[in-house]
C-alpha positions in Angstrom: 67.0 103.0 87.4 69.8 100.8 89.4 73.1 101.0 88.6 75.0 98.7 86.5 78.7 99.3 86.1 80.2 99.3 82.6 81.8 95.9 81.9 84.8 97.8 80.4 85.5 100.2 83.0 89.1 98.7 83.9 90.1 99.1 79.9 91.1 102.7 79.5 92.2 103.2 83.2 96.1 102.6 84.5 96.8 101.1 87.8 99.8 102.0 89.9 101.5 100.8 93.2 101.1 103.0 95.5 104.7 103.3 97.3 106.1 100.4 98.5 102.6 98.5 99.6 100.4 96.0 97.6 97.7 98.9 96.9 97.3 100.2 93.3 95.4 102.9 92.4 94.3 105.0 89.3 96.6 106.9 87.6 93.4 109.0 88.2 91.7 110.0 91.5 87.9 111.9 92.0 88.3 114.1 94.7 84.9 115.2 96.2 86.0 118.8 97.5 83.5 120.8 95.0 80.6 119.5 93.6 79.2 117.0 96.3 78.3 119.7 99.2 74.4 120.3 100.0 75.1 123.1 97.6 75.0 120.5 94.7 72.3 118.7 93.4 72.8 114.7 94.6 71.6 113.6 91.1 74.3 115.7 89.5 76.6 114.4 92.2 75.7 111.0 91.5 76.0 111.3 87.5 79.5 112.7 88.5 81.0 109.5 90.7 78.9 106.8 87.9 80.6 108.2 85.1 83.6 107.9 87.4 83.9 104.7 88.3 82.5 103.5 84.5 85.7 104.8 83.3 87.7 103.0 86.0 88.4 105.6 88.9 88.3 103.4 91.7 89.2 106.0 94.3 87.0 108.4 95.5 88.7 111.4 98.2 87.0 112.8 100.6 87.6 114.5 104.4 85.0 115.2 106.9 85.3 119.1 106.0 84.2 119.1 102.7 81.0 120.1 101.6 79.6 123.0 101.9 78.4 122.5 104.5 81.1 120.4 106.4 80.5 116.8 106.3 78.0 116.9 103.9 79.6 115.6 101.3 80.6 112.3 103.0 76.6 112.3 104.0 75.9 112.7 100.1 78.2 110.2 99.0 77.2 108.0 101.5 73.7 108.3 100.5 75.2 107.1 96.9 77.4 104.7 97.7 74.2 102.8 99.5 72.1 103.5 96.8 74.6 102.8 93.2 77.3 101.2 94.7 76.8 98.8 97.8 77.5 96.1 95.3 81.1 97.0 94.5 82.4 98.2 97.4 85.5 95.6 97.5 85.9 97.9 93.8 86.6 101.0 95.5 89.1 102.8 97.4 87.8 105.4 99.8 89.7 107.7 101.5 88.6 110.6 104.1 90.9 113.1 106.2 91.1 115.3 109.8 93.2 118.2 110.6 91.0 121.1 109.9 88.0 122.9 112.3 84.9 120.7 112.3 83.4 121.5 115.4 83.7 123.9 117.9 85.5 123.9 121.1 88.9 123.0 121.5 88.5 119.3 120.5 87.5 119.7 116.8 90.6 120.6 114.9 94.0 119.8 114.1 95.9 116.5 115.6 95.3 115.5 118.8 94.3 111.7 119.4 90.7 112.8 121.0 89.9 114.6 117.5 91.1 111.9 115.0 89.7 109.1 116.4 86.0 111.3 116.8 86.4 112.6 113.8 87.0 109.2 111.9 83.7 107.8 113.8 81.7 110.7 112.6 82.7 110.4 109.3 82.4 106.6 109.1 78.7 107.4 110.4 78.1 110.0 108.0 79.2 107.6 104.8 77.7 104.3 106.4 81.0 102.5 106.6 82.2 100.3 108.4 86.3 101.3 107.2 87.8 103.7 105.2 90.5 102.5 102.8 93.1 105.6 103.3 92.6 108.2 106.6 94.4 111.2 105.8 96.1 113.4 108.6 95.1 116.7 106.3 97.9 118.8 107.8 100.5 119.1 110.6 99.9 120.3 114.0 102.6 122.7 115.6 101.9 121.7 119.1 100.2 118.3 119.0 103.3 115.6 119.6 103.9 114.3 116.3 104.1 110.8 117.9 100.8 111.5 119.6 99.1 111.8 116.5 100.7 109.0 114.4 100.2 106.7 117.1 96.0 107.6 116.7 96.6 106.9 113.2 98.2 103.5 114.1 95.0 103.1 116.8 92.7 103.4 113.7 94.2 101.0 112.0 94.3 98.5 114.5 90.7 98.7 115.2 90.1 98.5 111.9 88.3 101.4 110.6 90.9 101.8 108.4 93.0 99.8 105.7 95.7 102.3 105.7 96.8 105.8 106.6 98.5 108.9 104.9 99.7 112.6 105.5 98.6 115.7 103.3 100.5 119.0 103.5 103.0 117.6 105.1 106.7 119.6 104.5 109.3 117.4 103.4 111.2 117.1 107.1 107.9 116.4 109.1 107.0 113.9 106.5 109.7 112.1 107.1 109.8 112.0 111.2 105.9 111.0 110.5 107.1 108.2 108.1 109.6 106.7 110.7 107.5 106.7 113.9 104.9 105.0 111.8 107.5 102.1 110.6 108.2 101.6 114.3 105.1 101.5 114.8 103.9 98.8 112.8 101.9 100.8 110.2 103.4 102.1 107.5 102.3 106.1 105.9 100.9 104.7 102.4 100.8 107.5 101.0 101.0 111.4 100.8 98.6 114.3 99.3 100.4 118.0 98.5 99.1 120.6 96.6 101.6 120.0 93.1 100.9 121.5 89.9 102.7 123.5 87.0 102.0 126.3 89.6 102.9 124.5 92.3 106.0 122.5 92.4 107.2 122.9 95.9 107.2 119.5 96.5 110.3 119.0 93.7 112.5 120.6 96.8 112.5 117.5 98.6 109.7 116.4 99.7 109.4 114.2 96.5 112.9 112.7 97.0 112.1 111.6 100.6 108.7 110.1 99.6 110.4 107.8 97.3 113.4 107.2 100.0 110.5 106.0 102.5 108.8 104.3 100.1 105.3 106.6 100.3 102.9 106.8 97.4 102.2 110.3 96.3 98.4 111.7 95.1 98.3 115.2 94.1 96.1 117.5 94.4 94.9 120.7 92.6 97.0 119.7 90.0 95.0 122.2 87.5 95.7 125.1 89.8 92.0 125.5 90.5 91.2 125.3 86.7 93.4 127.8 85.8 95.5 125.1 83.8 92.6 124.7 81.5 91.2 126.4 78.1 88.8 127.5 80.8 89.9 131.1 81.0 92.5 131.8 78.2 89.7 134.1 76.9 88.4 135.8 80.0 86.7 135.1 82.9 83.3 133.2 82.1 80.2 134.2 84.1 79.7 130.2 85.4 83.5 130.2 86.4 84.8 129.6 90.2 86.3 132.8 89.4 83.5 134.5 89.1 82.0 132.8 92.1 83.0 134.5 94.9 84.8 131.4 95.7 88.0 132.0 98.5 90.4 129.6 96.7 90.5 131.4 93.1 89.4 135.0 92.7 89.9 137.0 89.5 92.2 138.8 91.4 94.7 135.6 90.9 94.4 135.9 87.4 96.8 138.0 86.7 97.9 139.0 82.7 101.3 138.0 84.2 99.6 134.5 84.8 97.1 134.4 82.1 100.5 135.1 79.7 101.7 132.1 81.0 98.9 129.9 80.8 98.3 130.6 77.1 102.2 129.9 76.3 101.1 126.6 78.5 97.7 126.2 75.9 100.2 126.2 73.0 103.0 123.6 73.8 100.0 121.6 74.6 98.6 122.0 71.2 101.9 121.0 69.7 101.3 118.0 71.9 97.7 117.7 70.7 96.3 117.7 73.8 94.1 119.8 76.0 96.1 122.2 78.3 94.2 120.3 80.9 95.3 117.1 79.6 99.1 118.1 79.6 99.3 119.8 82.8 97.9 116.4 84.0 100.2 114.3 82.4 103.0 116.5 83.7 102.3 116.2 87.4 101.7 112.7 86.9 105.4 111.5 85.8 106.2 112.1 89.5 103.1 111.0 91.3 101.5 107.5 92.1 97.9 109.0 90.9 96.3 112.7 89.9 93.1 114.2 91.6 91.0 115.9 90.1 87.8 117.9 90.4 84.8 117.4 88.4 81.5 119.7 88.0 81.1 117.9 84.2 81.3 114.4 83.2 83.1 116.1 80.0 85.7 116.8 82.5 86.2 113.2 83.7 86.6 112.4 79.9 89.1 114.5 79.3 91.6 113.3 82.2 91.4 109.6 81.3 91.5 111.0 77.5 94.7 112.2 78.7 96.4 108.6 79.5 97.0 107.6 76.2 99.7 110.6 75.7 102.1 110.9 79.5 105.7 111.0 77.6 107.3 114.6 77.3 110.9 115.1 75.0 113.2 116.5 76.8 112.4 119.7 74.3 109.1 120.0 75.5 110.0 119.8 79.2 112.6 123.0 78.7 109.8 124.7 76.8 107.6 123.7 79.7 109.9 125.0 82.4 111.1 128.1 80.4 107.1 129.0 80.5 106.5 129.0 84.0 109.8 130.8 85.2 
């Protein structure tokens, strides 16, 4: 059956500028890291972004690594956004990212100008596009010239297949030396992805300040800790779980009783809230952030993170119980 997006889907949703540019985006972000690989069925993949975007998430994350395997995700969602959503493209933001191995040889990773600008045409192939919204640097390169690479971001821009361009995993100092040269430059970094979460709050030390300073928006990701900030595993580790996957980026191993301690003092502030623990470790990474990202194997999942909109405000009480739970 073809698509047809809800009428109400920009209801529930908030919209945020992102820095100092013209672009809003949704207090809520899909990122297509899990869930949209080969491994995946496409018809679960495509309930997944539908429910999405019915619900107002306009901004869909990708980079040409995810998957499994690499790129095929952004071959999956291409085949979706052809198939639901060729009719609302002007609707959507879509984002991809290059910094990490893709192919072999010593051209297919990390920053140089001859990788970015191949890498962006492959993944502009792979998704049918003609742009990309946002291209992503995904992380710094220790011997690429940092003007080097911000000046193929720049390039990418100017032959428009891209709106706009961003950094991810940035530290606070490189951000900023990438922020300048791209000022001089004549394109300004939009916008900046770090791992931030309960768990995770490096980027409180300053990179946060110097975002704002240089007027950069700020999407973060794994802001559930891999789904340990859930109700998820407050009872054990279930048999369906990433943890008990095998997967490389949460192993039971991580889930400590020192961490699953904390997690269920987490579960009961957020009761007192009467939210989800989900819901509040959202909220709480959002007071600082232009938009969230989350993952999503369930639309139940999706549901609960725009569920969690219509309670962001912590007391000051609940922030010191917050911060005394994670010390």
């Amino acid at each position: 059956m073809q698509y047809l997006a809800a009428a109400h889907r920009y209801e529930a949703m908030q919209y945020r500028r992102c820095g100092r540019s013209g672009l809003k985006l949704p207090a809520i972000s899909l990122g297509l890291w899990h869930n949209f690989g080969d491994a995946t069925r496409v018809d679960n993949s495509r309930e997944l972004l539908r429910h999405a975007f019915d619900r107002g998430i306009t901004h869909f994350d990708l980079a040409n690594n995810y998957g499994p395997p690499p790129g095929s995700a952004e071959s999956n969602f291409g085949r979706i956004l052809r198939e639901d959503f060729s009719g609302y493209r002007d609707e959507l933001i879509i984002s991809s990212k290059a910094g990490y191995t893709m192919w072999d040889g010593p051209y297919g990773d990390w920053g140089s100008r001859k990788y970015l600008i191949a890498s962006l045409d492959q993944s502009l192939k792979r998704m049918g596009l003609d742009y990309v919204d946002i291209f992503y640097h995904h992380r710094p390169d220790p011997e690429t010239p940092l003007e080097e690479t911000m000046r193929a971001l720049d390039h990418v821009v100017r032959q428009g297949k891209a709106l706009y361009v961003g950094l991810s995993n940035y530290p606070a100092e490189r951000a900023a030396q990438a922020a300048d040269i791209l000022r001089e430059l004549g394109t300004p970094c939009l916008i900046h992805q770090p791992k931030y979460s309960l768990f995770e709050q490096k980027p409180e030390q300053g990179l946060l300040s110097v975002l704002e300073e240089k007027g950069v928006g700020c999407i973060a990701f794994s802001p559930l800790a891999g789904g340990v900030l859930t109700d998820r595993y407050l009872t054990g580790i279930p048999t369906d779980s990433r943890a008990a996957s095998g997967s490389q980026f949460l192993t039971s191993d991580t889930l400590t009783a020192e961490k699953m301690a904390t997690v269920r003092k987490l579960n009961a502030i957020a009761e007192q809230r009467g939210q989800k623990l989900s819901q509040m470790a959202l909220a709480w990474v959002l007071r600082n952030v232009t938009s969230v990202l989350i993952g999503a194997s369930k639309t139940a999942q999706i549901d609960d993170a725009v569920a969690m909109l219509a309670n962001t405000s912590f007391t000051d009480e609940e922030l010191s119980q917050i911060a005394d739970a994670v010390v």
